[in-house]
N, CA, C and O of each residue as an XYZ file, in Angstrom:
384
protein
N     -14.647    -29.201    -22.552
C     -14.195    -28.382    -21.446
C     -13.206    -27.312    -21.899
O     -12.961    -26.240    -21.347
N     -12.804    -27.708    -22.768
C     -11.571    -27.169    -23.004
C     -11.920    -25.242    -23.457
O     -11.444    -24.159    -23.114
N     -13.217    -25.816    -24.569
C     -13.684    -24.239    -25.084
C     -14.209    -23.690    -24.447
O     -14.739    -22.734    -25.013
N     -14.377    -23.745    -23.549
C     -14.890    -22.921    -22.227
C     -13.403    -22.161    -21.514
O     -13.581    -21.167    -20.811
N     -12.242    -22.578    -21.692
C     -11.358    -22.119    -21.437
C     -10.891    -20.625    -21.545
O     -10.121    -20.100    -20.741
N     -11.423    -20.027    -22.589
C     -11.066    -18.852    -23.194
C     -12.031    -17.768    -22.663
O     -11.846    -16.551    -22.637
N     -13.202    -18.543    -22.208
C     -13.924    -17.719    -21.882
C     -13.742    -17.113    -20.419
O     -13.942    -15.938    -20.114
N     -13.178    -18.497    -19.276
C     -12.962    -18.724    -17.970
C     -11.670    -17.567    -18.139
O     -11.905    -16.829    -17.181
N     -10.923    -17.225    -18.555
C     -10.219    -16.296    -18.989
C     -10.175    -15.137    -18.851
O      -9.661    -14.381    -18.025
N     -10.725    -15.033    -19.680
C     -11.630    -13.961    -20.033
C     -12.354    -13.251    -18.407
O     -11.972    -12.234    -17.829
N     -12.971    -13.770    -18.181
C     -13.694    -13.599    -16.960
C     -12.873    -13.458    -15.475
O     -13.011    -12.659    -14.549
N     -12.067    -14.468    -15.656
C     -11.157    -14.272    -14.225
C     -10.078    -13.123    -14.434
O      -9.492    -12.792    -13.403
N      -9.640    -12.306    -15.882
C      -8.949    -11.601    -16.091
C     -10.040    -10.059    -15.498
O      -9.662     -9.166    -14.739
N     -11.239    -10.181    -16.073
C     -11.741     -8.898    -15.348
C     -12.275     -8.688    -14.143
O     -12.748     -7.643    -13.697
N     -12.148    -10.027    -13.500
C     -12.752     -9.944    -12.154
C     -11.488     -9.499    -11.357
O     -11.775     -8.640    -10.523
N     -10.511     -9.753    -11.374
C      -9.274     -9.073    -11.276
C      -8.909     -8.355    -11.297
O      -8.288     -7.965    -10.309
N      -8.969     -7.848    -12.064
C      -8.985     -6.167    -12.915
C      -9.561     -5.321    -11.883
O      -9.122     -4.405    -11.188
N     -10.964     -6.059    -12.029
C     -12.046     -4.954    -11.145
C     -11.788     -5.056    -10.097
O     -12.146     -4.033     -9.514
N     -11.125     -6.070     -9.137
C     -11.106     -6.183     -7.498
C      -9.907     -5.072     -7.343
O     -10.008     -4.139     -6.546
N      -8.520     -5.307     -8.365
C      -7.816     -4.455     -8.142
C      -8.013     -2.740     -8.420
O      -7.422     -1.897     -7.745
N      -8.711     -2.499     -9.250
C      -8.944     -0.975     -9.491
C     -10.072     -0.779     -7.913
O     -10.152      0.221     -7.199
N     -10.544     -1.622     -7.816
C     -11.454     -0.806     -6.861
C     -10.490     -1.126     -5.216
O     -11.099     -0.858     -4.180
N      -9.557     -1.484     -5.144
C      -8.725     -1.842     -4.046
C      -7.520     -0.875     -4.239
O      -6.795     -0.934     -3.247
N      -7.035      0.043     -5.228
C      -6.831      0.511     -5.894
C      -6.527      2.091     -4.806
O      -7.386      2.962     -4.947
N      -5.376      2.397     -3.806
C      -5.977      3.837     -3.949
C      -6.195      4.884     -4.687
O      -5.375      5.032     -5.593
N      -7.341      5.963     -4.581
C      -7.469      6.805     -6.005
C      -6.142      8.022     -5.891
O      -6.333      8.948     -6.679
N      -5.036      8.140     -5.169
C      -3.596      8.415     -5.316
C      -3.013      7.980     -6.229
O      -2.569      8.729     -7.100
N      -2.863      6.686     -6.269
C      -2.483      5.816     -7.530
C      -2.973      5.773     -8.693
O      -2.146      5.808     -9.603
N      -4.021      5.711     -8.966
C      -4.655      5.685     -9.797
C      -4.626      6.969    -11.021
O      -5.024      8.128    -10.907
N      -3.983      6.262    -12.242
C      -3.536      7.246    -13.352
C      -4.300      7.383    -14.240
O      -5.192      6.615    -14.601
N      -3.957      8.514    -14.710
C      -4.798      9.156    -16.439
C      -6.407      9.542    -16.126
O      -6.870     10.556    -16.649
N      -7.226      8.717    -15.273
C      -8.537      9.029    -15.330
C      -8.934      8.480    -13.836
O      -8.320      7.621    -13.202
N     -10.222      9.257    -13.394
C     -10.725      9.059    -12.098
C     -10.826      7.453    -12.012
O     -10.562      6.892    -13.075
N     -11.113      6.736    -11.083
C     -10.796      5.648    -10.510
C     -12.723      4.949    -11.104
O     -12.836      3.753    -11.375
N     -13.535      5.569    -11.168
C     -14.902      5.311    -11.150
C     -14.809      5.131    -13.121
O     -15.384      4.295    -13.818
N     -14.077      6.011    -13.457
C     -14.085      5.680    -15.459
C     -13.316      4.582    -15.348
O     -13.444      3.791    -16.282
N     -12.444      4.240    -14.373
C     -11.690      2.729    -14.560
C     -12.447      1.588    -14.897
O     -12.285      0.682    -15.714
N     -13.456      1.904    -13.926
C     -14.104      0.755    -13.260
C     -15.241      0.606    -14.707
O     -15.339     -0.434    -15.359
N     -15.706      1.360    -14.878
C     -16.621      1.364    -16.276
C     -15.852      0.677    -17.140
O     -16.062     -0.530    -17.267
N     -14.450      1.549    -18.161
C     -13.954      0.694    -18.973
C     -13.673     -1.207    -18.279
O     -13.843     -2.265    -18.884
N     -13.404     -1.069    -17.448
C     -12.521     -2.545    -17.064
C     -14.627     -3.146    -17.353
O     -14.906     -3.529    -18.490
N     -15.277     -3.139    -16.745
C     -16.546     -3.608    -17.084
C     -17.125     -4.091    -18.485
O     -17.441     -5.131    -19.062
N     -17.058     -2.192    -18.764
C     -17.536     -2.566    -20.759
C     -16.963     -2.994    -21.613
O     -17.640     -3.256    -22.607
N     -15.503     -3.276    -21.678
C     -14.378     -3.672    -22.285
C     -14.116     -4.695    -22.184
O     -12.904     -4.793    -21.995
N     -14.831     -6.039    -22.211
C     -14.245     -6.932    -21.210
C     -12.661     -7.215    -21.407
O     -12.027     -7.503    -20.392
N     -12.185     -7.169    -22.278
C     -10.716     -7.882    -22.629
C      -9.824     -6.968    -22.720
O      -8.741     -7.210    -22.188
N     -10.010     -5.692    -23.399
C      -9.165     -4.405    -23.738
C      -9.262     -3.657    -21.988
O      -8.368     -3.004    -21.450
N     -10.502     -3.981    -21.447
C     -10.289     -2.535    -20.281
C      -9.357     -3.187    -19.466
O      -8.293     -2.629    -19.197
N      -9.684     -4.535    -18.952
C      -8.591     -5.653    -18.058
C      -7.100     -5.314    -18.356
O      -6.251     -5.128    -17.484
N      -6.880     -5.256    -19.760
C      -5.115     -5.394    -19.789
C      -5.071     -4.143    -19.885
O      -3.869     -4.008    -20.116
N      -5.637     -2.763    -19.876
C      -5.065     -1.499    -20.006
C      -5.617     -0.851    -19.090
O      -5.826      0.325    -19.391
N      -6.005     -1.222    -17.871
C      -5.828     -1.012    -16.192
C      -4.449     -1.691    -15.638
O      -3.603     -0.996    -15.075
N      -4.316     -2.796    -15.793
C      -2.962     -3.521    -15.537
C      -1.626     -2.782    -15.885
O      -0.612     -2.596    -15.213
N      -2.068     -2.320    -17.536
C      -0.565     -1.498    -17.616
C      -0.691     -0.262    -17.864
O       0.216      0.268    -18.504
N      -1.589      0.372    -17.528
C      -1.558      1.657    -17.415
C      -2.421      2.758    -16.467
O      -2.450      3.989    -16.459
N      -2.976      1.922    -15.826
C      -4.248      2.788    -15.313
C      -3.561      2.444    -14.005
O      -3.405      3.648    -13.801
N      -3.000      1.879    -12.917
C      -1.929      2.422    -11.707
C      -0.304      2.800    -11.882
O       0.478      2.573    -12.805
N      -0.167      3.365    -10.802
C       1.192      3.292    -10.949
C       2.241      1.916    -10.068
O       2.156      1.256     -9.032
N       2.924      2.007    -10.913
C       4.072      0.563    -10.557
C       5.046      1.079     -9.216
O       5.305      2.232     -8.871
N       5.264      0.420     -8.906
C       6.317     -0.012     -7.344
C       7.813     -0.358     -8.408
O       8.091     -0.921     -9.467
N       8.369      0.286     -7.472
C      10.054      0.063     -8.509
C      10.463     -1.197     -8.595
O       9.410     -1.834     -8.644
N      11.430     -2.018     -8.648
C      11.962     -3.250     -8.919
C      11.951     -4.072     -8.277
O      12.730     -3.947     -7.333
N      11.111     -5.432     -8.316
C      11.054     -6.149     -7.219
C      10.166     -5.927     -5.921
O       9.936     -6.337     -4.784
N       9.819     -4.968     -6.912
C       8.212     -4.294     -5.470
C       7.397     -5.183     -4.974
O       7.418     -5.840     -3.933
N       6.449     -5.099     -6.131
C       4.739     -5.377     -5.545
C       4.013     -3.845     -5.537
O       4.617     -2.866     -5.975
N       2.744     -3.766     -5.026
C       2.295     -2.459     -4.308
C       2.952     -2.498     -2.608
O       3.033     -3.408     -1.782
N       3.289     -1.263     -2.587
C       3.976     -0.609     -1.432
C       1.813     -1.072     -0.174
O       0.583     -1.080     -0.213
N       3.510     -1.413      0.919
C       1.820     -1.460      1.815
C       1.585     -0.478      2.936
O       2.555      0.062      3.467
N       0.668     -0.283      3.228
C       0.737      0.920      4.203
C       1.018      0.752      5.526
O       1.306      1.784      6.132
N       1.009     -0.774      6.439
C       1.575     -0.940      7.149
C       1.523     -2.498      7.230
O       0.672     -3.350      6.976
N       2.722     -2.496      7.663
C       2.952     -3.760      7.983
C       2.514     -4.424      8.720
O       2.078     -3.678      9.597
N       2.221     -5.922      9.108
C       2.272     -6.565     10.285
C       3.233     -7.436     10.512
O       3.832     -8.068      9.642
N       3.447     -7.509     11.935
C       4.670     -8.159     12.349
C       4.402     -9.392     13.643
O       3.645     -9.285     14.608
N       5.067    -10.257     13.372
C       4.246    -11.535     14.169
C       4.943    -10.940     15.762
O       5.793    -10.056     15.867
N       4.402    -11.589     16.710
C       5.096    -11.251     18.013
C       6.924    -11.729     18.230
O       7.739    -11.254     19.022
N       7.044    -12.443     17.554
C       7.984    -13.056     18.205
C       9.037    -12.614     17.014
O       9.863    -13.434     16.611
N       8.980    -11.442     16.535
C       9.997    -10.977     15.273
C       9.771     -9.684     15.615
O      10.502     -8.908     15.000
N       8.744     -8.991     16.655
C       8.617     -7.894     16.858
C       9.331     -6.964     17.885
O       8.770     -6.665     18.939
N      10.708     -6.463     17.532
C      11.817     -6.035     19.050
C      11.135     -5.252     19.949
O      11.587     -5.145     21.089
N       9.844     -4.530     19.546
C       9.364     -3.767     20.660
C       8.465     -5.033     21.728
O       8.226     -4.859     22.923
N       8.208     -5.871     21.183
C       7.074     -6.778     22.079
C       8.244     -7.492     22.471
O       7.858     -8.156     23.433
N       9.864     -7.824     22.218
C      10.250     -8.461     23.259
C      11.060     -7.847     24.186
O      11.479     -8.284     25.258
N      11.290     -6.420     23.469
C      11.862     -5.625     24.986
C      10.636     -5.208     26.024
O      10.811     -4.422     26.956
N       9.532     -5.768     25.764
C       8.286     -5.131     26.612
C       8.359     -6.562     27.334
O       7.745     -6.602     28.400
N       9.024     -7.785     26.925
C       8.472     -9.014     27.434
C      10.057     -9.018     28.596
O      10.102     -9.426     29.757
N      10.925     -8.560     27.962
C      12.318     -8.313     29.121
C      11.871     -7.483     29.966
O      12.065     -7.831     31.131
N      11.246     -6.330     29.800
C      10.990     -5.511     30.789
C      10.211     -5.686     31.877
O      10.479     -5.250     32.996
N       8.814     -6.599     31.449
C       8.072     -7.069     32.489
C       8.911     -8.321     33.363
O       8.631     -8.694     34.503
N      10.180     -8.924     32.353
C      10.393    -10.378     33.670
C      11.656     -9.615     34.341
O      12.441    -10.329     34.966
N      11.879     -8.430     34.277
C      13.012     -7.931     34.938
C      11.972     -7.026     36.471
O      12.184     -7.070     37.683
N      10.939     -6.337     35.710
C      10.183     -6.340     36.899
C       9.355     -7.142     37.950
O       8.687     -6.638     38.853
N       9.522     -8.618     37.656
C       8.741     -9.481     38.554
C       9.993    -10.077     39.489
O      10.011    -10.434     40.667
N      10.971    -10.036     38.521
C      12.200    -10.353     39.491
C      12.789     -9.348     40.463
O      13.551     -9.751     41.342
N      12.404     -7.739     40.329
C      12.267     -7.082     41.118
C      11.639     -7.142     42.586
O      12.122     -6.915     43.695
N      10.229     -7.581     42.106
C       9.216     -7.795     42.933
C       9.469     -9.004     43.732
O       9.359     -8.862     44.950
N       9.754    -10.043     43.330
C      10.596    -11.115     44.671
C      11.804    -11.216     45.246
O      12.004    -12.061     46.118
């Protein structure tokens, strides 16, 4: 089992690779169009994987991650859905 290891590797490193370059916006995406990414990370199996990772996007400053384009916010952490939820029980108490 074990020598199969390197290979499982191997493989989950470019499937990775590839989900992220193609998830990837092409804004981000450095040095070469987003579609030559996707080729090297393919034909390369081992070299294209680690030199998409560190060089082919750009990085989020310290403690980042990738920046997201919008957030979601649960209801009950959301101040606009509970001043909308004060506003409606201030109007029913109106109403009786």
């Amino acid at each position: 089992m074990l020598r199969y290891l390197p290979f499982l590797l191997i493989i989950a490193l470019t499937i990775y690779a590839f989900i992220d370059c193609l998830n990837t916006p092409e804004e981000e995406v450095k040095h070469l169009p987003k579609v030559v990414w996707v080729i090297i990370i393919l034909l390369f199996s081992i070299v294209g994987p680690v030199v998409w990772l560190f060089a082919g996007r750009q990085r989020s400053g310290v403690g980042g991650g990738r920046a997201r384009r919008t957030q979601w916010i649960a209801p009950d952490d959301n101040p606009e859905f509970l001043r909308s939820l004060n506003e409606d029980r201030d109007k029913d108490k109106d109403k009786d």
